[in-house]
N, C-alpha and C positions, 0 to 999 in steps of 0.2 A: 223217318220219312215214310217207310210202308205201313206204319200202326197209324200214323195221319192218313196215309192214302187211303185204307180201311175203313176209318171211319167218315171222312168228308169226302173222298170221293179224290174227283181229278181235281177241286178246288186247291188241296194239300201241294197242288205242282206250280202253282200259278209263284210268279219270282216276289210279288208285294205281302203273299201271304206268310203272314210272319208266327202266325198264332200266338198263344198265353193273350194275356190282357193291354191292352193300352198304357203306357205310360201316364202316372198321374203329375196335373199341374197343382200344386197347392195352392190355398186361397191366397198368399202373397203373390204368389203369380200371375192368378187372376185378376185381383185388383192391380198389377203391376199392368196387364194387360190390358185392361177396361180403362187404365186413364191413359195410358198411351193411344188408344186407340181413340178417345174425346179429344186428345191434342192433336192442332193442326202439324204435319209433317216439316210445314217448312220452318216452326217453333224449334223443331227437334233436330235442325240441319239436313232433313233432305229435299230434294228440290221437284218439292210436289204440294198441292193445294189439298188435295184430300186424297185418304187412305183408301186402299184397295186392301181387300183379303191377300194378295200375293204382296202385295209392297211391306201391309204389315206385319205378316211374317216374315218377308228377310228381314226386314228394320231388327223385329224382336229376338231372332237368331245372331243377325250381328252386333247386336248393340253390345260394347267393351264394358260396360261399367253394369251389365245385368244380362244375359244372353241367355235366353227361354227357347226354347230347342220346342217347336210347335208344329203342327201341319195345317194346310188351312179349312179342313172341316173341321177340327177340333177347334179350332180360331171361332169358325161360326157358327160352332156349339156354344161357347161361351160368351161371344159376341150378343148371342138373340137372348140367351137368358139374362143378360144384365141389360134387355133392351136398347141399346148399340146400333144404330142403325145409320147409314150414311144419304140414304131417300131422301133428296130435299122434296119439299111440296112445291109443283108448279099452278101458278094458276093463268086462269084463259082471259086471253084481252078481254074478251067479250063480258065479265063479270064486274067490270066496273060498273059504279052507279051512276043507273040511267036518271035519273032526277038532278046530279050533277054535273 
């Protein structure tokens, strides 16, 4: 802890700082991740309409038959690079056609 403190400072004391590198997810886990994340929750037995970054990682932590141990920046790190997006598009009454 003092050769950390040394070098980074009082960041070394902070309790989330864990330092070395990130746990990696392998590309099966990402694709495991990326298609659970296209299906809808309530497919997969839980009783929700669509996916939140918090919902989908407990899902992906608890799930018995594959449990991917995730956080949820890391979730929407790999969420946005496979494109992943849960934004529906709204559109305005006012855009209907005026000719009909």
């Amino acid at each position: 802890m003092i050769h950390a403190f040394n070098e980074i400072g009082l960041r070394a004391l902070s309790p989330q700082w864990a330092g070395g590198r990130s746990r990696r997810i392998s590309d099966d886990d990402e694709a495991f991740i990326v298609a659970t994340a296209k299906a809808r929750p309530s497919i997969l037995g839980w009783p929700f309409t669509w996916w939140s970054r918090r919902i989908l990682a407990d899902y992906l932590t608890t799930d018995a038959d594959r449990p991917v141990a995730i956080g949820r920046e890391r979730l929407r790190q790999i969420l946005r690079r496979n494109d992943v997006s849960w934004q529906r598009t709204r559109t305005r009454k006012e855009a209907k056609d005026p000719g009909g």
